[in-house]
N, C-alpha and C positions, 0 to 999 in steps of 0.2 A: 801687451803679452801677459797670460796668466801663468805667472809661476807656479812653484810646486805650492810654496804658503799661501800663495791665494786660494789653492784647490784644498787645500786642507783646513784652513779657515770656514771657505766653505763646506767640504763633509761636518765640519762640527756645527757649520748653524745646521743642518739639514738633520743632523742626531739631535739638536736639542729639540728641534721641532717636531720630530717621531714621539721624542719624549714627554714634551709636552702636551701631544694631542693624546697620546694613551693617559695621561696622570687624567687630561682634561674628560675623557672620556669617561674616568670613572666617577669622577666628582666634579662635574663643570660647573662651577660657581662662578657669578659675572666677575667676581674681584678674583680670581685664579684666571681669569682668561684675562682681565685686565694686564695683569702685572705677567703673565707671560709673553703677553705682546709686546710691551715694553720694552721686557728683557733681549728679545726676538731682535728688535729694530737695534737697539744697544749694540748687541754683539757685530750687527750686521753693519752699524755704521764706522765700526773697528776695521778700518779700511786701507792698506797701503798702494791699490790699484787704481788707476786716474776717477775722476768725480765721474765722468760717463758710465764706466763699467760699474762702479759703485751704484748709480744712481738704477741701473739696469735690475742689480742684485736685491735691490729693496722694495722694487716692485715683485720678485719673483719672491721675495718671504713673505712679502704683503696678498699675494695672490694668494699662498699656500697657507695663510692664516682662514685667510676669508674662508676660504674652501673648507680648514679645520672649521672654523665656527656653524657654516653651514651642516657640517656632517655631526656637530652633535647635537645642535639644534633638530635634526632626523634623528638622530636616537636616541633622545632622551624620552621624548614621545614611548618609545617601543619599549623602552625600560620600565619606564611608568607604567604602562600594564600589561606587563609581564611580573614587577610586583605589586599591583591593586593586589586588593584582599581579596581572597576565590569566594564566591555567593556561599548564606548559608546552607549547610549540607539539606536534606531532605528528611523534613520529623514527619511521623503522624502521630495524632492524638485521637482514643478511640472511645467511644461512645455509644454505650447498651452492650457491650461485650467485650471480650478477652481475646488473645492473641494465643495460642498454646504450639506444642511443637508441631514442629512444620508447618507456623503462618498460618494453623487452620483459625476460623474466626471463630468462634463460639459465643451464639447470644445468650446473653441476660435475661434481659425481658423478654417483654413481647412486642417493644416497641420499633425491634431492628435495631440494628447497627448502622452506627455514620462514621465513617475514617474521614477526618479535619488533618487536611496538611499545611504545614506552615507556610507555603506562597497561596493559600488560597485556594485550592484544586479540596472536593467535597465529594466520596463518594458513599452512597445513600443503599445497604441492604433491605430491602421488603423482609416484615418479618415471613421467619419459616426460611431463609435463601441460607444455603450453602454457601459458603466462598474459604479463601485463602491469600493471605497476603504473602506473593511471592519474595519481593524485594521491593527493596526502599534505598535510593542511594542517590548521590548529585548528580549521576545520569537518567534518573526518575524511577518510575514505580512500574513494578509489573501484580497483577491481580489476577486470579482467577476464581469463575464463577462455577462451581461446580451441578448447583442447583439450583433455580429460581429466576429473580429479578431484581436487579442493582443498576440503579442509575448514577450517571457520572458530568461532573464538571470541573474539566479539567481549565487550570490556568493555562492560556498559550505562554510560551518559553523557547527561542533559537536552543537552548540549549540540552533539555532533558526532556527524555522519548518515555511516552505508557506507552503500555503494554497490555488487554485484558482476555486472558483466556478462558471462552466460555465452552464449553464441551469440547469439539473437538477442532472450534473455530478460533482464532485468533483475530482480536480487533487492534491495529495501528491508529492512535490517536494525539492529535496536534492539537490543542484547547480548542474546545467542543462539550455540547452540551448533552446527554445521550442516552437513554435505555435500551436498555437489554436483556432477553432473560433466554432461558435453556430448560427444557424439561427434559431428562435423559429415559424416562420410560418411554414416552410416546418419541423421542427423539426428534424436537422441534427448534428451533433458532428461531428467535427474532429481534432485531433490531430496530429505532425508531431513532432518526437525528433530528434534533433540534436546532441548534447551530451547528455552527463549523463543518468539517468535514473528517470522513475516518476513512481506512483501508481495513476490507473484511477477507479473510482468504479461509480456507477451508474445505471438505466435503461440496461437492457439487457445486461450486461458487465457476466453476470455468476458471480459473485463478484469481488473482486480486481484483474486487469489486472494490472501485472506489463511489462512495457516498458522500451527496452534499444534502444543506440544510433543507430538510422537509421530508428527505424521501425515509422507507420504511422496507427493510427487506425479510422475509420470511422464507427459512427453509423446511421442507419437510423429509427427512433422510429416509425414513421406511419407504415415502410414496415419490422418492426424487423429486422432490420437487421444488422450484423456488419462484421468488415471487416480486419483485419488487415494484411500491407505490408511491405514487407523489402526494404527499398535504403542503398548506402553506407554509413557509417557516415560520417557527415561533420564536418569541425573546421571554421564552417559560426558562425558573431557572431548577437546575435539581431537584427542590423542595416540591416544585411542580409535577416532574416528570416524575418522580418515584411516585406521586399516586395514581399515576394514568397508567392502564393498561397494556401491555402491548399485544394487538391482536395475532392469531395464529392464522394468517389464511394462508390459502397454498395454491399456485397450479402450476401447471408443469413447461417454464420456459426453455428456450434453449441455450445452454451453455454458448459463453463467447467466442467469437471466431480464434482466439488469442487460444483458447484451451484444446480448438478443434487440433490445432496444427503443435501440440506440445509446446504450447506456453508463448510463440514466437508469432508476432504478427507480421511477418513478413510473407511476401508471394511469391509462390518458388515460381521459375521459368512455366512448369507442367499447368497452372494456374493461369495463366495471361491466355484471353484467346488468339486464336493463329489470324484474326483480323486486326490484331494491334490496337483496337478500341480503349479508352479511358478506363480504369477501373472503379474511377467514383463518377464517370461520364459527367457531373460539372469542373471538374478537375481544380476544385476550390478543397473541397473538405474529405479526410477522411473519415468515412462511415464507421470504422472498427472505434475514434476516437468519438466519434457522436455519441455511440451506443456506450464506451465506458465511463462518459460524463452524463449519462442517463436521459441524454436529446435523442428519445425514439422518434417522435413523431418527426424532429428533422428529416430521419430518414425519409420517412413514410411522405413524407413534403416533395423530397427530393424526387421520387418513385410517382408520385401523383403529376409531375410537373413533367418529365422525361416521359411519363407513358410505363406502363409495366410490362408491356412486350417487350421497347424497348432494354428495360432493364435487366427485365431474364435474356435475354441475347446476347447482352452485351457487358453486360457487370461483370468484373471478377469474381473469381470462387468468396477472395475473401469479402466482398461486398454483397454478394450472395449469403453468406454465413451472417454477417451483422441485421442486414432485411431479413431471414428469417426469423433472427432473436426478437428484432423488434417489431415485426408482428406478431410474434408471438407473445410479448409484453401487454400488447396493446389487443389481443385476442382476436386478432385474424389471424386463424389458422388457415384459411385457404391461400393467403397470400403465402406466408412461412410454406405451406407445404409445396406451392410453385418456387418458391426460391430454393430447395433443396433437388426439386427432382430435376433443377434445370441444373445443378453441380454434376447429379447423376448423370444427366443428357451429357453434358459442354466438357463437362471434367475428366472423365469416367476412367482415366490414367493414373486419377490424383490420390494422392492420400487422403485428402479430404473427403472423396468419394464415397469414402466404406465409413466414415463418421458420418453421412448425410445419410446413411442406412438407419442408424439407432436414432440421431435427432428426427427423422421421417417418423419410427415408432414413438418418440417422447410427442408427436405432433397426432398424431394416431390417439395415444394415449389420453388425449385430455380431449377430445370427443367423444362428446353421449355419442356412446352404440360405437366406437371403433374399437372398441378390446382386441377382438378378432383381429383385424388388421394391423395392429399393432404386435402382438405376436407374430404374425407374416412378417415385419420388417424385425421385429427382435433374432427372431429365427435365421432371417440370411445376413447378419450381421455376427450370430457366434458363428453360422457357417465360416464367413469370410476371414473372421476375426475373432478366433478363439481366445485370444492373448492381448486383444486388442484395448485401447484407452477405454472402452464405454462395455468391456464386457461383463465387467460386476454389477454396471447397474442396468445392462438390457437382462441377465439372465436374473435378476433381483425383481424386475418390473413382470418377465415373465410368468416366476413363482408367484406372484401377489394377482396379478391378473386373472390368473390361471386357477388359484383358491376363490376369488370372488364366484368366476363364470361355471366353474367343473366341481368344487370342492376338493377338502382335505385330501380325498385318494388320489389324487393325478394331482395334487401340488406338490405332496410330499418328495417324492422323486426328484424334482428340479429342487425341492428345499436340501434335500440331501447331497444332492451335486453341487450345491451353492456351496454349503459347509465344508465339502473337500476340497474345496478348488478356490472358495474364497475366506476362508474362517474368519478374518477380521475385519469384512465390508460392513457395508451400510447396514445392507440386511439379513445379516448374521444374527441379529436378535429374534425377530422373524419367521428367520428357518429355524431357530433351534423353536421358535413354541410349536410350527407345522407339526416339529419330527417327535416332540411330547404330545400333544392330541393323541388321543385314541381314536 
C-alpha cells in the first residue's frame, strides 16, 4: 500500500525532474545530465516501499529521463540556429558613378556603371542608361531602370528577393542572368533571359509572364503590342550580355486567357459546353499552363492531333483563349481568329465573349490590309463595353489606325476622347501629339 510519504517522496522526485530538465534545457552539458541522473536514481532509490514497487518507480524515473534526454537532444538542434550568426547584410560597391539623393545613379564616365554586391550578384549600366538604386537590405535589392539598358546577374538565394523596375513594368527575379532595357519616348520594353527564370508583369502583359532561359519578350505600348521569342540558352555571363543588343520587335499577340477573365484562370459554369466535352480534350494537360511556360507549339500539336474542327467544337472558352494566343505567337492568325469566333459562336452568354470582340480586332490588327476590319471589331466592343477591360487599348488602336488610313483630321477626335476618358493610358502620349499637330 502507498502511503501519504511514499506519494510525497514521489511528487519531489517528479519536481526535481521538471527541474532538472528546464536547468537541462537551457544548458545541457553531458556532465550536467550525468550527475542529474544520478542524482535522479539516488533520491529514487530512498525507498521505504517493498523492492517491487520500488523497483517499478525506477524504471518510471528511468523512462522519464530518457525521454528528458531525447527532448533536448530535439532542441538543441533548434536552438543552434536560431542563434547561428544571420548572413551578412547586403553591401554594393559602385563603379564609374555615384549614388546621390533618391538612389539616382549618376555616371562618371563614359564607361557606365557596374553595382558589385557582396554575394556576388553584378549588375552592368550601358553608358547613357538612367537608373536608381531603390533599396539594398538582407531582403535583397530593388532597382530601377528609368532609361536605357542594364544587364543583370543575380546570385540565386532561398532567401532575398530583386526586384527591377523598368518603366512601368516590373521584373521578379530568382538568380538569372538577364537584359533589359526601356526607351520611354517611343515607349518600348524589352527583355532577353539568359539563364534562370524571371516574372514580368505590367502594361499589356495579360498579367504575370513567366520567362525561362532563352526566351526574349518585347512590348510595344503605343502599337499594343507584344512579342515573345525563343533562342538557345546561353551560359554568356553579364559581362556578355550588356554588350548585346536587345532587339525591339513587335506584333500584336493576344493577351492570356488568365487576363481575359480578370486575372483568374478558372472556367465558370457559362464556359463548359452543354455536351460535357473535355476542356483540354486529352484530359492530360492544361493549355492555359502550356501557353504560361511558353510550350505554344504543344498546343498547336495538341490541335493537329485531335483535328481542328474537333477543337473549335468542343475546347473550352478557356482553351479556346490559350489556341488563340498561341497561334498567334506562332503567326497563324487564321487559326487564333477561328478560336475566337467559335467563343463567339459556343459562348456568346460569356464574359469572355465581348473580350474575343477586341482580341478578334488585335487579330485584325496585325494583318496587311485588315485596318478596316479591325476598327469594325474595335467599334462593337466600346459599343458593348464602354468600361470594359480592353477599352483603352481598342479606342487607343482605333486613334492610331485611324491617323495612318484618314489622317490627323478624323484621328483627332478619338485622340481627344482618349484624353478625357483615358488620361493616363498607354496612349496618352499619342493623343496628346495628334491634338498639338496643326
Amino acid at each position: 500500500m502507498i502511503t501519504r510519504s511514499h506519494k510525497q517522496k514521489g511528487a519531489r522526485a517528479l519536481v526535481f525532474l521538471a527541474n532538472l530538465r528546464r536547468e537541462a534545457v537551457q544548458q545541457p552539458t553531458p556532465s550536467e545530465l550525468e550527475r542529474g541522473l544520478d542524482s535522479l536514481l539516488a533520491r529514487v532509490a530512498e525507498r521505504t516501499v517493498p523492492r517491487r514497487r520500488a523497483v517499478r518507480w525506477s524504471w518510471v524515473a528511468l523512462a522519464a529521463a530518457i525521454c528528458m534526454v531525447g527532448a533536448i537532444r530535439l532542441v538543441s538542434p533548434i536552438r543552434a540556429r536560431l542563434t547561428a550568426p544571420a548572413a551578412p547584410p547586403l553591401t554594393c560597391e559602385i563603379e564609374g558613378g555615384t549614388v546621390i539623393e533618391g538612389g539616382y545613379l549618376r555616371e562618371s564616365d563614359s564607361a557606365g556603371i557596374k553595382l558589385l554586391f557582396n554575394e556576388g550578384s553584378k549588375i552592368v549600366l550601358t553608358p547613357g542608361t538612367r537608373g536608381r538604386l531603390r533599396a539594398v537590405g538582407n531582403e535583397g535589392a530593388r532597382v530601377a531602370i528609368d532609361h536605357g539598358t542594364a544587364s543583370f546577374q543575380v546570385t540565386p538565394s532561398n532567401d532575398r528577393h530583386w526586384w527591377v523596375e523598368v518603366g512601368p513594368f516590373l521584373v521578379a527575379v530568382k538568380g538569372t542572368v538577364f537584359t533589359v532595357s526601356w526607351d520611354p519616348s517611343s515607349e518600348r520594353f524589352a527583355l532577353s533571359l539568359r539563364n534562370g527564370h524571371v516574372v514580368v508583369s505590367g502594361p499589356l502583359t495579360g498579367g504575370d509572364i513567366a520567362l525561362r532561359a532563352g526566351q526574349r519578350l518585347s512590348v510595344n505600348l503605343p502599337q499594343a503590342e507584344t512579342l515573345i521569342t525563343e533562342d538557345k540558352p546561353e551560359t554568356s555571363t553579364v559581362d556578355d550580355a550588356a554588350g548585346a543588343s536587345v532587339p525591339h520587335v513587335a506584333i500584336q499577340p493576344l493577351p492570356s486567357p488568365q487576363s481575359a477573365v480578370g486575372g483568374s484562370s478558372a472556367v465558370n459554369e457559362s464556359d463548359v459546353p452543354s455536351n460535357g466535352s473535355s476542356s483540354r480534350l486529352d484530359g492530360k494537360r492544361r493549355w492555359a499552363d502550356l501557353l504560361a511556360s511558353g510550350h505554344w507549339d504543344g498546343i498547336l500539336a495538341d490541335v493537329e492531333r485531335v483535328g481542328v474542327k474537333t477543337t473549335l467544337d468542343k475546347a473550352s472558352s478557356e482553351d479556346l483563349f490559350s489556341l488563340a494566343t498561341a497561334a498567334r505567337y506562332r503567326r497563324r492568325t487564321d487559326l487564333a481568329r477561328d478560336a475566337l469566333l467559335a467563343v463567339r459562336r459556343r459562348f456568346a452568354d460569356s464574359p469572355r465573349s465581348l473580350d474575343a470582340l477586341f482580341l478578334l480586332g488585335r487579330v485584325e490588327d496585325s494583318r496587311e490590309g485588315g485596318e478596316i476590319r479591325a476598327i469594325e471589331w474595335y467599334d462593337e466592343y466600346l459599343a458593348l463595353a464602354a468600361v470594359g477591360t480592353y477599352a483603352a487599348e481598342a479606342l487607343g488602336r482605333k486613334m492610331i489606325l485611324t491617323d495612318e488610313m484618314h489622317g490627323r483630321a478624323e484621328a483627332r477626335p478619338i485622340a481627344e476622347e482618349y484624353l478625357r476618358r483615358f488620361p493616363g493610358g498607354s496612349y496618352a502620349g499619342s493623343a496628346r501629339a495628334l491634338c498639338r499637330l496643326p
